[in-house]
C-alpha positions in Angstrom: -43.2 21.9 136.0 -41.5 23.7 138.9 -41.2 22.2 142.3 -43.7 25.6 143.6 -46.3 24.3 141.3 -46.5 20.7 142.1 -46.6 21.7 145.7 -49.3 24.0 145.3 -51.7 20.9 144.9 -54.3 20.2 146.9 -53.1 18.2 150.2 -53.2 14.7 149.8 -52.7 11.9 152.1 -50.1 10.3 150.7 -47.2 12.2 148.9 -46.7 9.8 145.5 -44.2 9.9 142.9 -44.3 7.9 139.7 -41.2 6.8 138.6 -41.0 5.6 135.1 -37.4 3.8 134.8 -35.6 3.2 131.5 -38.8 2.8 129.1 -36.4 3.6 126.0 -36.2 1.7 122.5 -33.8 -1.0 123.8 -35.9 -3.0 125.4 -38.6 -3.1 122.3 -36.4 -2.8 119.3 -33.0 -3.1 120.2 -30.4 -6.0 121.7 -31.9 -6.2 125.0 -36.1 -7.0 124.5 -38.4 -7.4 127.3 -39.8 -10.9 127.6 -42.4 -11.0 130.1 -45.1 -9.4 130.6 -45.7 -8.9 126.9 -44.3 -6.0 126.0 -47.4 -4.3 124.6 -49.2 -4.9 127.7 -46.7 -3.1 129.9 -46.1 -1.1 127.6 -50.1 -0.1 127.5 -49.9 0.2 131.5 -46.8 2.6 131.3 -48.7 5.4 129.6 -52.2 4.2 131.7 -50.2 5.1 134.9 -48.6 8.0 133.5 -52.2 9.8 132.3 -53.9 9.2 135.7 -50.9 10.2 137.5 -50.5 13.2 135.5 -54.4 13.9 136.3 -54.1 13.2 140.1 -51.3 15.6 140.2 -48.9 12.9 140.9 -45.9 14.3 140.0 -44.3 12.1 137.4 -40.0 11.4 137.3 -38.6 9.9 134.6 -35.6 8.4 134.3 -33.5 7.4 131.3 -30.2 4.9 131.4 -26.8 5.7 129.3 -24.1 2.9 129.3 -20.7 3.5 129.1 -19.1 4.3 126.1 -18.8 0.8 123.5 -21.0 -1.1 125.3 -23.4 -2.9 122.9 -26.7 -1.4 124.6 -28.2 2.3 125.9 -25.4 4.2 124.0 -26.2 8.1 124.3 -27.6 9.2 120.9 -28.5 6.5 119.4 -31.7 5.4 118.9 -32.3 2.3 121.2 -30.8 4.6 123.6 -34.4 7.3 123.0 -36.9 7.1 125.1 -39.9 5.4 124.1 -42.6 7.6 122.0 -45.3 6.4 125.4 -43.2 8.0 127.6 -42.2 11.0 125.1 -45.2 11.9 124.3 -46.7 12.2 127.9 -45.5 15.4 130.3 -43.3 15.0 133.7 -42.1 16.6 135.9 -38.3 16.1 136.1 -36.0 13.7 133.8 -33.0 12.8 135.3 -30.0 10.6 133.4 -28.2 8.1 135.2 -25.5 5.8 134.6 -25.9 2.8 137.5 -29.2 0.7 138.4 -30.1 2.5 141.0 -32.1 6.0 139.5 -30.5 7.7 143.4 -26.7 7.1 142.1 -25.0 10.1 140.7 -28.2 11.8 140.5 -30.4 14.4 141.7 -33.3 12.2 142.8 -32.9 12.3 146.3 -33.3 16.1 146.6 -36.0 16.2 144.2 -38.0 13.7 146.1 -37.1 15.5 149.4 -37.9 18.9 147.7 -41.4 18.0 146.9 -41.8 16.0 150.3 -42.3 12.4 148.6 -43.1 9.5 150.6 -43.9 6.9 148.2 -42.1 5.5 145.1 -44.7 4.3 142.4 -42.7 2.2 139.9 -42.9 1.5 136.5 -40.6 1.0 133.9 -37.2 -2.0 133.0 -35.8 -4.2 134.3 -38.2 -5.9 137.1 -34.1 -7.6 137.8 -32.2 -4.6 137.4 -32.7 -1.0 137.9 -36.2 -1.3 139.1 -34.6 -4.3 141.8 -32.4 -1.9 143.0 -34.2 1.1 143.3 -36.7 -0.6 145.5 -34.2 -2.1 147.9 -32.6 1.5 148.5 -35.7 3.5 148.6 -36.7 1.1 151.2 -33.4 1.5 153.0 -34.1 5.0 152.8 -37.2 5.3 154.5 -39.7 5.6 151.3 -42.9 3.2 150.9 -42.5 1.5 147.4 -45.5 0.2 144.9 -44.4 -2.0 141.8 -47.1 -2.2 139.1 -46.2 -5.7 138.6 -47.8 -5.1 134.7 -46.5 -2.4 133.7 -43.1 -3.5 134.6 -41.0 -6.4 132.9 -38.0 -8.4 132.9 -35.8 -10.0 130.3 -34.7 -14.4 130.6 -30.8 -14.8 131.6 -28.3 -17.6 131.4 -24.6 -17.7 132.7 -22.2 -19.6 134.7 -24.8 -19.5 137.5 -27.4 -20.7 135.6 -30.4 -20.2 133.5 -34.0 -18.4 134.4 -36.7 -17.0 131.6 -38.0 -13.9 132.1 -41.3 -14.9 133.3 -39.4 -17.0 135.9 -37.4 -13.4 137.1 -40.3 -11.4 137.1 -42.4 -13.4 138.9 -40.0 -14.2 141.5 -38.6 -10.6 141.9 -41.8 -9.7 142.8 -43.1 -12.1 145.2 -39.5 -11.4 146.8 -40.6 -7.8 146.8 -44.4 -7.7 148.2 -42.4 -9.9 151.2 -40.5 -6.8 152.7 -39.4 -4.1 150.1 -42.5 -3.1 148.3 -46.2 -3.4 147.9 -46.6 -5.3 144.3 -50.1 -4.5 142.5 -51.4 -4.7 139.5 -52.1 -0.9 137.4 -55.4 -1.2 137.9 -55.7 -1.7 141.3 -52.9 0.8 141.9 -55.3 3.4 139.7 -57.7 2.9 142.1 -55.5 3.7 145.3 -54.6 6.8 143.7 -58.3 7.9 142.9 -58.7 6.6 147.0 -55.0 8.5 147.9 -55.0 5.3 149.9 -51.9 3.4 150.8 -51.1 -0.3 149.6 -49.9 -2.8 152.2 -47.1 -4.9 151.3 -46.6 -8.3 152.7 -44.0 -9.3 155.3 -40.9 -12.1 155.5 -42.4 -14.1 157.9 -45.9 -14.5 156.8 -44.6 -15.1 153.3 -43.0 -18.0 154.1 -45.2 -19.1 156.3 -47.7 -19.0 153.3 -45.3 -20.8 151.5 -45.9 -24.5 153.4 
């Protein structure tokens, strides 16, 4: 879909973009599987989003990783590298390939984002640790409000020389570490009803967070 047609939509409060972040056949059948949420469920909550999005006229980005040549996951043809058939089988409105976490490095994102007048970042998509982590901190930096649909999102478990942490244990500190400053974390439920609303979502803030904390 051209950039004309999406903004020949009706006038909306809130200028939303879902952003659906590396949902390709690594993480569900390849050497890198999401852990936490289950997999089906997120999985489930990926193509929720991306229907009512798609009906909203929320224009939808999707974005697809490739590693750099020999590395044991996301090489470019293969089929753990394909996008997942929930995410293939739905319309967007522009793809874009990148090779670092962030889906703004060496890509065209920011222009298409500006292009369409975005202010908010919807996100959806692997890893809750990774790409998604650091697209949220620099959309943030860069002036966008950020939603993570904490469900429809997930993380895998990691162990090196630093330590050791399951996935549930990443995800659900990621995200309390986001709602505290970089994004507003919601469920895709309650996020389907602040589109239906074109309502904002508040996020939390450092200081009341720890505050709540004691």
């Amino acid at each position: 879909m051209s950039a004309s047609a999406i903004s020949a939509k009706p006038t909306k409060i809130l200028k939303r973009a879902l952003v659906v972040i590396d949902v390709q056949n690594e993480y569900f059948s390849g050497n890198l599987l999401v852990e936490y949420p289950d997999p089906n469920v997120s999985l489930k909550n990926v193509g929720l989003a991306m229907d009512v999005a798609h009906a909203a006229g929320v224009p939808i980005l999707v974005v697809q990783h490739t590693a750099p040549q020999g590395a044991p996951i996301f090489q470019k043809g293969q089929p753990e590298w394909e996008l997942h058939d929930i995410v293939k089988s739905r319309k967007h409105d522009h793809y874009v390939e990148k090779n670092l976490a962030s889906i703004f490095s060496g890509t065209n994102v920011a222009t298409w984002l500006k292009e369409n007048e975005i202010d908010t970042l919807s996100i959806i998509g692997y890893m809750t640790q990774n790409c998604n982590a650091s697209t949220i901190y620099q959309a943030m930096h860069d002036g966008y409000k950020v939603e993570v649909l904490n469900d429809a999102t997930g993380a895998v478990p990691y162990s090196n020389e630093a330590g050791r942490a399951t996935a549930e244990e990443i995800h659900r500190v990621f995200n309390v570490v986001f709602h505290s400053n970089f994004a507003a974390v919601v469920s895709t439920a309650d996020w389907i009803q602040t589109v239906h609303a074109d309502a904002p979502i508040a996020k939390g803030d450092v200081f009341t967070s720890n505050r709540n904390a004691h």
